[in-house]
N, C-alpha and C positions, 0 to 999 in steps of 0.2 A: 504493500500500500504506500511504502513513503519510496517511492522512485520517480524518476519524473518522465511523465508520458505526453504524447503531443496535443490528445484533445484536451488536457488538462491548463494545458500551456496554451491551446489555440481559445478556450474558456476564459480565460483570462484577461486574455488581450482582448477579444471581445467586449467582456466585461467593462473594462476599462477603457475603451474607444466606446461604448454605448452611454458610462456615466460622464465622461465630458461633451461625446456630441449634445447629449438632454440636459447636462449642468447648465453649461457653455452661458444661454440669452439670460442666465439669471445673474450675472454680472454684466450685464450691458444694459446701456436705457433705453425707455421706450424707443425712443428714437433709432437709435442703434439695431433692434430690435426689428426692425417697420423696415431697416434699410439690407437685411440678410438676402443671399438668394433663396427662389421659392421651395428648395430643393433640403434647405435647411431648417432642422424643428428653430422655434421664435418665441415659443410660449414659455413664460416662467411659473412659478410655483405663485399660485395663487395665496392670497394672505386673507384668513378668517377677519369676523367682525372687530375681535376686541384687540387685533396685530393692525387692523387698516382702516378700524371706522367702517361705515357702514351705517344704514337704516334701520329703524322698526319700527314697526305698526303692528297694533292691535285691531284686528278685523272683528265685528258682527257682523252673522248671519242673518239676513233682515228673511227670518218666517213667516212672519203673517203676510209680507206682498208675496209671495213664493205659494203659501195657501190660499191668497187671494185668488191669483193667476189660475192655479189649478181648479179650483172652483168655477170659474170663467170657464175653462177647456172644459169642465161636463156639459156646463151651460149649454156649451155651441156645442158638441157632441149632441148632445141631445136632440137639441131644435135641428139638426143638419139630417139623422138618422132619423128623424118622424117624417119632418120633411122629402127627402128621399121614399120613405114605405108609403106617402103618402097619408101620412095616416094625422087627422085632426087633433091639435093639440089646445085648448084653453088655454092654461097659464105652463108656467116653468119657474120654478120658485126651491131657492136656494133654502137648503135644511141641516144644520150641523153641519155631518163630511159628508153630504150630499146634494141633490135637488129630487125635488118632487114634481114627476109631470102627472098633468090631469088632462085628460084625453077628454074629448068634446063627443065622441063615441064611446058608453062604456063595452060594446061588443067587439072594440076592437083592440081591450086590452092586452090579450095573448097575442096577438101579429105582434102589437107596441114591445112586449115583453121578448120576443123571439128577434124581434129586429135590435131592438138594444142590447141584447147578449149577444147576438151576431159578433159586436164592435169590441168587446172583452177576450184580450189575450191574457195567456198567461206569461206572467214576466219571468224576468231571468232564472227567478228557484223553483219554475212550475207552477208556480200560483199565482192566479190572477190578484191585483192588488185592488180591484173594483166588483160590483154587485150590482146586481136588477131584483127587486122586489115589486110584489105586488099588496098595493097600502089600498083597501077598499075594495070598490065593484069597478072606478073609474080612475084609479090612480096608479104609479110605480114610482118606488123611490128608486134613483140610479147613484153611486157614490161607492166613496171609496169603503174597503173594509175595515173592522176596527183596530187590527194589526197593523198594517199600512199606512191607516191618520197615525197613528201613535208613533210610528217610527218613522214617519216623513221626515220630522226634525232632525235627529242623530243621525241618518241617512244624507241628508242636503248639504248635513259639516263634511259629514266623510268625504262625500264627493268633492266636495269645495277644497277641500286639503288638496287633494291629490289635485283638481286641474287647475291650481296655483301653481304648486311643484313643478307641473309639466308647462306650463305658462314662463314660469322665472327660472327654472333646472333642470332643460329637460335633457340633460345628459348625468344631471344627477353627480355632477362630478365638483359641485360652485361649494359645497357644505353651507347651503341657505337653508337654514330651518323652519319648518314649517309645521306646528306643532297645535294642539286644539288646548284651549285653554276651558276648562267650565265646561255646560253645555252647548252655547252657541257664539263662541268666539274662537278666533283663529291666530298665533305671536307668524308673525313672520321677520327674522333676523335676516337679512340681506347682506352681507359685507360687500363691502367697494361702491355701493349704492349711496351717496351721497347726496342725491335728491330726494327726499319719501314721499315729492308727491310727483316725480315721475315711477316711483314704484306702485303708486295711488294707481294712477291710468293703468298699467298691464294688469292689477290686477282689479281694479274695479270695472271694466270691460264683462258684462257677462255675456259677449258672442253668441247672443240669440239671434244664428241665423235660420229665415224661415223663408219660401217661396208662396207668394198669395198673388191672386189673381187679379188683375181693374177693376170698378166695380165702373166697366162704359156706359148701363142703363140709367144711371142714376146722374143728379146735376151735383158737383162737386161745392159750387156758389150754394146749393139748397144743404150742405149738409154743412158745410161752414156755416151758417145761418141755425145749425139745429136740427135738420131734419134728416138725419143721419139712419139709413135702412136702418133694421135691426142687423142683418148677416153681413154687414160691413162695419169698416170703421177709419177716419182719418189717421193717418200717415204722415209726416213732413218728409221731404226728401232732403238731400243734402243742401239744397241751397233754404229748406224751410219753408216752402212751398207744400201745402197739403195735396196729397192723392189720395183720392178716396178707393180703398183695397177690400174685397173679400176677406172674411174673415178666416174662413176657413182654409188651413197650411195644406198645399198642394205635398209638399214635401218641405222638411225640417232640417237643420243639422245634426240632428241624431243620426240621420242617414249618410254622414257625411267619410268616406272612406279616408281620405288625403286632400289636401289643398296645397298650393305650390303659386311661386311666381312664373309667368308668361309673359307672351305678350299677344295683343289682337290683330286682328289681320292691315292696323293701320302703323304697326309696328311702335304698339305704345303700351305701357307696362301695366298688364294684367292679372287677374287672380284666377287660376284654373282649377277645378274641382273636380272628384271624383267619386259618385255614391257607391255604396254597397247594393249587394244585389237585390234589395227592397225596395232600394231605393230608387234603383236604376227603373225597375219597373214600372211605380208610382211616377216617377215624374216620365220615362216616355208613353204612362197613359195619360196623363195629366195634359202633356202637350199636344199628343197626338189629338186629343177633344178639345182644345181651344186653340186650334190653328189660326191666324191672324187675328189674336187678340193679345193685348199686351198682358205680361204679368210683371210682379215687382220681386227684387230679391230684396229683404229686409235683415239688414242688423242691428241690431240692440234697439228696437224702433224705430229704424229712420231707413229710408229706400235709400240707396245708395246703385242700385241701375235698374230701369222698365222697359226693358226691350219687348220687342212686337216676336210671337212666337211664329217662325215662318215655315217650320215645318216638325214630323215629329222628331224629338232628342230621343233616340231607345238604348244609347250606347253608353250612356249614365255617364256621362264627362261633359263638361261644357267650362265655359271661361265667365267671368264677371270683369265687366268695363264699365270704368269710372276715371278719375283724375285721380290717379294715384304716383304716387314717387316711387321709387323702387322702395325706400327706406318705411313706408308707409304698408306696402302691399306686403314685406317680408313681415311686418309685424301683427297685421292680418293674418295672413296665413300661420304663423306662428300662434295664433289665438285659437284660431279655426282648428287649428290639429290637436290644441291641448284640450280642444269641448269646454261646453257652454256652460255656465256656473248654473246650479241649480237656483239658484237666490240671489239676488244683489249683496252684495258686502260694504256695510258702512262702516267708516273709521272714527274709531271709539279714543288712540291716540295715537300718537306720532312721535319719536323720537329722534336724534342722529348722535353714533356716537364720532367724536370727532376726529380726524388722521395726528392729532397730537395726542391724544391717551393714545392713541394704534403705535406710533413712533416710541413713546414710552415702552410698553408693552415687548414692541418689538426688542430695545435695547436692554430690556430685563431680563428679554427671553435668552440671546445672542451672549451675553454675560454668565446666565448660566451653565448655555452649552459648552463656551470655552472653559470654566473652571470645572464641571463633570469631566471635558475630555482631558483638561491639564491630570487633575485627578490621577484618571483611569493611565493615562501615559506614567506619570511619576511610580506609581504603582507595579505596574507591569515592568519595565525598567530594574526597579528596586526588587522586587521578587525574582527573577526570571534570567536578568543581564540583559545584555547590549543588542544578543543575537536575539533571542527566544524573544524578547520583549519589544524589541524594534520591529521583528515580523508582526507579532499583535497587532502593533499601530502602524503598519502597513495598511493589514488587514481593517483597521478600525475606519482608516482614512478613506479606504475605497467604500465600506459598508456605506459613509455618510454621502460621499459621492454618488453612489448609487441611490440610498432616500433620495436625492436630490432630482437625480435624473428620473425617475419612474413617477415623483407627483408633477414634474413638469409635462411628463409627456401623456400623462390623464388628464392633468388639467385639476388636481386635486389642490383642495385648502387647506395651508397651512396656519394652524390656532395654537394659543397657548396651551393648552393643553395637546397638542398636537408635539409640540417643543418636549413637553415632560415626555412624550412618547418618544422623541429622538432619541433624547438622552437615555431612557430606559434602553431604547434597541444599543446603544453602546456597550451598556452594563451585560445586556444580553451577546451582544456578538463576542467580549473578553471573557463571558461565564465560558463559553467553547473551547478557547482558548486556555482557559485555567484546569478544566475537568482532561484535555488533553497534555496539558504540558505536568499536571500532576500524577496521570498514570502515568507517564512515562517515567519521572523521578522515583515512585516506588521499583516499576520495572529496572531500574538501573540500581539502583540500589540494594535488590532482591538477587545481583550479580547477571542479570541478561546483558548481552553487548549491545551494543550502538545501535545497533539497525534492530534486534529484536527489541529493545528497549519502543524505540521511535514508533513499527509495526505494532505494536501491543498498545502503545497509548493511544492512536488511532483509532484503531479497531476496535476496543474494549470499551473506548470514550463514546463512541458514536452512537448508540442505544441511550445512552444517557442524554446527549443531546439531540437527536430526532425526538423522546420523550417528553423531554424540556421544552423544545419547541411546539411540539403539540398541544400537549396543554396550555402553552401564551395562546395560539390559535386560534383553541375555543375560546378561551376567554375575551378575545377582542370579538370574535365573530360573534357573543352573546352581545359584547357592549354595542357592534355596529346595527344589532338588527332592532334590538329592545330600546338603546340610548337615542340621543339627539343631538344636534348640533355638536357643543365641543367635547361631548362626550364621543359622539362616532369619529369627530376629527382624530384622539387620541387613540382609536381602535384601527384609524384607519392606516396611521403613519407606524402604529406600533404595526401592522401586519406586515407592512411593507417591510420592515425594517426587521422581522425575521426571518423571512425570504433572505432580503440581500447579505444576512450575518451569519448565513448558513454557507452560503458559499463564497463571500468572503473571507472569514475567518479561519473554513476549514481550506479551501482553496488555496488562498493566499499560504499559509502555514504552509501546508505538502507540497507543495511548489518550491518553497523557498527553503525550506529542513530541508530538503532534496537536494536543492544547489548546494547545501553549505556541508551536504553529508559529501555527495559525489566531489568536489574540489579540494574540501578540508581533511578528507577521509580521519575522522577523530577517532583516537582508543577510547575516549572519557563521554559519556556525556555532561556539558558544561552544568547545566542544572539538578543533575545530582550532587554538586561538591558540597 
């Protein structure tokens, strides 16, 4: 085991050509950085909230317009499906988590009943989360079930969590925490985010995109006035111009497969879409029945394009044009793919914390890691000697070089507590080094020679540290999956940094004992004396 062989040597070099090409932009400035060929990594180690400053906001979940809203969607479900069966309705009248329709025919409450459960699927666990009863000889209540209302709330956070995340991290790589505070509020820690209320906009955007149709029978001046159909409803468009639109969503963003920048056929920057196979269907029947009729695509309330349908879309892809900037469409689309908030989120507060505690932070951090390394060198040195103990901080030097280069080239963030994890991975890459360089000095001392001495500490050590390593493993893999924020930052740099001190330490060592065994050929070993 301690001889020196070529892929050991060619691992090496590797090694150490991979941790300075990925070190490398973390000592250059931005600038410097911006001016690399494309061909060269650019990105450095990201720096956590309380190392760089950063944003936070305290989000609520605003439920009751999200209850309201849903309440509205039976409404029109209702009146749209009677409508359709044909079938006369009196009133529509909202009831707890439901409405009540009372049919103007009570002989025609079973078709009513048959047509409304028609329109009931079941959701993602198999159960439908909505009901049709029959309340009298002439009525049906239609609404949601009582598990359903009940966990609408802790449901709408949940989701809310998660298409922020995927809104502000969706590489998941930034260590922006996003965490549920209470029942319906949300902390979001941002680092490098220096504005929180350009954090406001990405995430206060709830991306309700829907497709609704003109309403051309109707006078738009008579409903500006008041006299607004029932099955439609006013629209501003982007300039604030009312259109008066169907109420009823031909097709939604839930159906939304992908969204992307393009451009249209006048060679100007567009937004292109791609539904799922629901979805594809729904809207080329949707289009294929209203051929030369305009419809509206609507975001977050407001038409932003009404093109004229000129033939039918069956191939579930189409583009959306408007007056967009490239900088503008990316951040649509970027919306669009992370899905539409279930609820608006209002800002409950605002913080920033400042790049001068970050600059502290950091110089407290950078202090300590040099005196943990001075430490671990003086030590190693002091026990060991010149040889045994200078290979360690070989070994040490490259371990850090490598942390350095594997969060640059994820893109991962570095937090204080991130730092106590460096310095751990140090303590941990010289534990290797110590459980081998101590079997060996018993082996030598027990009378084995040089090379069996050297073989046997190797060998014998290695089970102790594969062990060792395992167990830190689980333990960061428990803290990255249960913790948060600078808790997973420290799990995340400590994993790193067992990897790279596995094969730096032992690496570096059998490489280097090797050269000094094969050139010095010693009778003694120096660390037994």
């Amino acid at each position: 085991m301690i001889h020196l062989s070529r892929w050991k040597v060619i691992l090496l070099v590797l090694s150490v050509l991979f941790g300075a090409l990925f070190a490398f932009p973390n000592v250059l400035t931005p600038a410097q950085r911006e001016a690399l060929p494309g061909w060269l990594p650019s990105s450095g180690v990201n720096l956590g909230l309380d190392l760089q400053g950063g944003s936070y906001l305290l989000l609520e979940v605003d439920l009751p317009a999200m209850r309201a809203k849903r309440m509205a969607n039976l409404v029109e479900d209702a009146r749209l499906t009677m409508s359709e069966a044909r079938i006369g309705v009196a009133s529509i009248a909202r009831q707890d988590n439901g409405v009540v329709i009372t049919l103007s025919d009570p002989a025609q409450q079973e078709a009513a009943r048959l047509a409304m459960q028609a329109i009931i699927t079941p959701g993602p666990t198999g159960v439908a989360d909505r009901q049709v009863q029959r309340v009298g000889d002439n009525r049906l209540r239609y609404g949601f079930t009582q598990q359903a209302y009940n966990s609408m709330g802790a449901d709408a956070v949940t989701q809310s969590i998660e298409v922020v995340r995927r809104r502000l991290d969706p590489s998941g790589t930034k260590e922006i925490s996003i965490t549920r505070q209470g029942a319906e509020r949300i902390v979001v820690v941002a680092p490098g985010q220096s504005d929180p209320t350009e954090l406001e906009r990405l995430v206060g955007q709830t991306a309700q995109l829907t497709f609704q149709l003109v309403n051309v029978e109707a006078s738009v001046a008579e409903a500006v006035a008041g006299a607004v159909p029932p099955d439609s409803e006013l629209v501003p468009d982007e300039t604030g111009s009312p259109l008066l639109l169907k109420r009823r969503i031909l097709v939604s963003g839930d159906n939304l497969n992908r969204a992307f920048v393009t451009t249209d056929q006048s060679n100007q920057t567009a937004i292109g879409f791609r539904f799922d196979g629901q979805g594809a269907r729904r809207f080329g029947d949707a289009t294929a029945a209203n051929i030369g009729r305009p419809f509206a695509i609507v975001l977050d309330g407001r038409v932003i394009s009404a093109p004229t349908i000129r033939s039918a879309i069956t191939g579930g892809n189409g583009i959306i044009e408007g007056q967009f900037t490239i900088a503008q469409a990316s951040e649509l689309v970027n919306l669009l793919n992370g899905g539409a908030l279930p609820a608006p989120l209002q800002v409950e507060e605002r913080r920033t914390v400042t790049a001068e505690l970050g600059a502290d932070a950091v110089a407290a951090g950078a202090v300590s890691t040099i005196v943990g390394f001075i430490i671990i060198v003086v030590f190693m040195l002091a026990a060991y000697g010149f040889l045994f103990g200078g290979i360690s901080v070989i070994g040490l030097l490259l371990n850090g070089l490598l942390i350095v280069a594997a969060m640059s080239m994820i893109g991962a963030s570095l937090t204080l507590p991130g730092i106590a994890g460096l310095v751990l991975t140090f303590a941990v890459a010289v534990d290797a080094n110590v459980l081998i360089y101590e079997r060996m000095r018993d082996e030598a001392r027990a009378g084995r020679s040089v090379i069996a001495s050297m073989d046997a500490g190797f060998n014998k050590a290695m089970g102790t540290i594969i062990d060792a390593n395992l167990t830190t493993l689980v333990a960061a893999l428990i803290m990255f999956v249960f913790g948060a924020g600078p808790v997973r930052g420290f799990a995340w740099t400590l994993t790193i940094g067992v990897f790279t001190s596995m094969l730096s330490a032992v690496l570096v060592a059998q490489i280097g004992l090797a050269w000094w065994l094969k050139l010095a050929k010693p009778k003694k070993l120096p660390i037994a004396e």
